[in-house]
Every structure is written in C-alpha cells, then in structure tokens.
C-alpha positions in Angstrom: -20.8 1.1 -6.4 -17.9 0.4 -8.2 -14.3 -0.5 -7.4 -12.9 2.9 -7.7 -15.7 5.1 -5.7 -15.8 2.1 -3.3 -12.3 2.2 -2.1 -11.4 5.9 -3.4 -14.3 7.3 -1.5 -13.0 5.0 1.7 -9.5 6.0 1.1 -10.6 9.7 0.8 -12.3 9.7 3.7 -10.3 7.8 5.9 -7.0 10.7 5.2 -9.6 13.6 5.0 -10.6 13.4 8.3 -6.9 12.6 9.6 -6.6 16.6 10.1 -9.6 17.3 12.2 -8.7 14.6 14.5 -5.5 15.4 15.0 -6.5 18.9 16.1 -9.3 17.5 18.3 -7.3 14.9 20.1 -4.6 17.9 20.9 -1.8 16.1 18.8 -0.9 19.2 16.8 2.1 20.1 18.0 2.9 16.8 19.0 5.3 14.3 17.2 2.4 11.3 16.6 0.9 13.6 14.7 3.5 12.9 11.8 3.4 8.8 12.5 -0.7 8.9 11.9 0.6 10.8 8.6 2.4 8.5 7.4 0.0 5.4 8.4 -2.4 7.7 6.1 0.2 7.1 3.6 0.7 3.4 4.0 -3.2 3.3 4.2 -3.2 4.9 0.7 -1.1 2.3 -1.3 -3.0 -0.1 0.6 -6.3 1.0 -1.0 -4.9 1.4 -4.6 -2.9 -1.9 -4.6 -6.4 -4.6 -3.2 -8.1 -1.8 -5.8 -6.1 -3.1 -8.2 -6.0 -6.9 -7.1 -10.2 -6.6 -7.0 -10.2 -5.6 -10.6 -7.9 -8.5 -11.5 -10.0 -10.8 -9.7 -13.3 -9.5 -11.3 -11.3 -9.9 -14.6 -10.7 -13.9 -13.9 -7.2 -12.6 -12.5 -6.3 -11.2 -16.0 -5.3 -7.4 -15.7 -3.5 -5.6 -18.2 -2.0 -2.2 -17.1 -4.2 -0.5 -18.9 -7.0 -1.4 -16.2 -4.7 -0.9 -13.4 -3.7 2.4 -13.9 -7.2 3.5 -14.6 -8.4 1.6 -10.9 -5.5 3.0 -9.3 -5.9 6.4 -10.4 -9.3 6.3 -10.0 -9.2 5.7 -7.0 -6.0 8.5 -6.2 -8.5 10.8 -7.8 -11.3 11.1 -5.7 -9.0 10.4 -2.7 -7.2 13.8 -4.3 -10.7 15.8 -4.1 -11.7 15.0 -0.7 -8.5 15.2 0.8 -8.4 18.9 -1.0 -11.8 19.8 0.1 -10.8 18.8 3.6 -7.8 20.7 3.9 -9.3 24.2 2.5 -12.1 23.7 5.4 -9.3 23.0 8.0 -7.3 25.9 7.3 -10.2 28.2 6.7 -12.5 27.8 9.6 -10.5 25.7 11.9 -6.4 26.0 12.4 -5.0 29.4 11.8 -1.8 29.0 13.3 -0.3 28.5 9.8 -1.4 32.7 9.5 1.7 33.5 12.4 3.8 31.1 11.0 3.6 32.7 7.6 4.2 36.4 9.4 7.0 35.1 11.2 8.7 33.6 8.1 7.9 36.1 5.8 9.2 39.1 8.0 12.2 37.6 8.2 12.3 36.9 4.4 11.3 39.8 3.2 13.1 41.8 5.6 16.0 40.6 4.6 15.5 41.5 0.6 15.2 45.1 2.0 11.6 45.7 1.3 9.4 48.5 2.8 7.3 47.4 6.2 4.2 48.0 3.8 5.1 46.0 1.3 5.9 43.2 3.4 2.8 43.9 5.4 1.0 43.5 1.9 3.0 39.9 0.9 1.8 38.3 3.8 -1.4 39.5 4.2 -1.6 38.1 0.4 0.4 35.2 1.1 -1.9 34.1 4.1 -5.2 34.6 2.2 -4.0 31.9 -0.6 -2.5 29.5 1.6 -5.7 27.2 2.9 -6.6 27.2 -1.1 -2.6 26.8 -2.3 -2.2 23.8 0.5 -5.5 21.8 -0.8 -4.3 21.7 -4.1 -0.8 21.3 -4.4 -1.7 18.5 -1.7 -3.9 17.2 -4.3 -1.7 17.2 -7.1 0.9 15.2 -4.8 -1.6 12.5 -4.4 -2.4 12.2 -7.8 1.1 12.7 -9.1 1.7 9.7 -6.2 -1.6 7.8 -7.0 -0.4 7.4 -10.5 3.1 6.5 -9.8 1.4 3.7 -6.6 -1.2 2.6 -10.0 2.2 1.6 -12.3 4.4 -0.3 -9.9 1.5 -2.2 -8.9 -0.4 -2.6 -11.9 3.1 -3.4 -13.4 3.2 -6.1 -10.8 0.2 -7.9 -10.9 -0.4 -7.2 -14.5 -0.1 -10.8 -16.4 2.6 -10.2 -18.9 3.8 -13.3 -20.9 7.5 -13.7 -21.4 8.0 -14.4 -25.0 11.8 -15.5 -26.1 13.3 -14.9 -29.6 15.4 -17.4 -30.7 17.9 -16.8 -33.7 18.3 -19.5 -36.0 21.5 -19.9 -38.1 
C-alpha cells in the first residue's frame, strides 16, 4: 500500500466516521461537537504533513514540491471521497433535522421576497431533497481545495531548495 492510500484512507476514515459518532454519543446539539471538529481538522494536516515527510524520507530526504503536492493531495483526495460518501449516508438515512431547519429558514426567506405559499412549499421541498448530496460535495471540494493549500506550505517547507546568490562583478 502506498503512502497516499495508506494515510489518505486513515485520514478518511478517521473524519468520516466523526459524524456518526457524534450522533451516537448524543453530542449533536452539544458544543464538543464543534471541538472534535476541529481536532478532525488538526488530524488532517497532521496526516498530509508525516505524508509528506514519509515521501521525503523514502526519497533519502530529498523532496522537490513536485512530490509533495502530489503526496499531499493524494492523500486530501481520497480523504475528500470518503468524507463525501459519509456525509450523503448521514444526511440520508440518519440525521434529518437539517430537513426543519431548511423549512424554518426558507419560510422566512422566501416569505419575505413575497412568494406564493406553493412556491415556497416547492423551494424547500427542492431545497431539502439536494442538501445530503450538495453538503458531501461542496464539503469535498473544501478539503481538496484545503488539501492542496496544507500540500504547498508543507511541501514548500520541507522541500530542499538550494539558495543560490548572484554576485555582480564590476
């Protein structure tokens, strides 16, 4: 198995599961919820960065950021897919508060741009049929978009770039 299914596929499955526990342990509503988030995150940039350092050590700690950036996204990819497949099953078959949430807010919204009670019966009912499907993959485009951002600072960091001066002779 290589570096990037290795640590993307931990990674992935580490966060992907985040949401189910959550809802089984009772946190939903509950402020740790948000702290276990963001250890997912820190978790994350964990993974890509010793991704990264692995490469450079299989490399006889020589890396260029060409090979970082691949590792790291690599890794931010199939962390992206499970994490999106995840989601789509949690909001599907599992949580549907998001489905009141949505018919609050939109009634109010679309109440106040002075639309009939069937079209804004239709907008939600629309709007609450895309959202497990619209949450998985803008989620997923965030952690590439993030993966790839994580891949460059780090790769820039442990990359081995040689300084070269110029001198100007007279």
């Amino acid at each position: 198995m290589s570096i990037i299914q290795r640590y993307g596929l931990i990674c992935g499955l580490l966060w992907a599961n985040l949401p189910f526990v959550i809802y089984y342990s009772g946190l939903l509503k509950s402020p740790v919820a948000q702290y276990l988030q963001i250890t997912a995150l820190v978790l994350y940039v964990g993974f890509i960065a010793a991704g990264i350092a692995q490469q450079k050590k299989r490399l006889g700690n020589q890396l260029i950021l060409r090979d970082g950036l691949r590792i790291g996204l690599g890794i931010s990819m199939i962390t992206a897919v499970l994490i999106g497949i995840s989601l789509y099953s949690y909001y599907t078959f599992l949580d549907h508060s998001y489905i009141e949430d949505l018919r609050i807010a939109g009634t109010t919204s679309l109440t106040k741009q002075g639309l009939s009670p069937e079209e804004i019966k239709d907008r939600i009912a629309s709007a609450q049929s895309q959202f497990p499907f619209q949450s998985a993959l803008q989620t997923s485009s965030l952690i590439i978009l993030g993966g790839g951002i994580i891949s460059l600072i780090a790769s820039l960091i442990m990359s081995n770039r040689k300084k070269t001066y110029i001198i100007e002779q007279e």
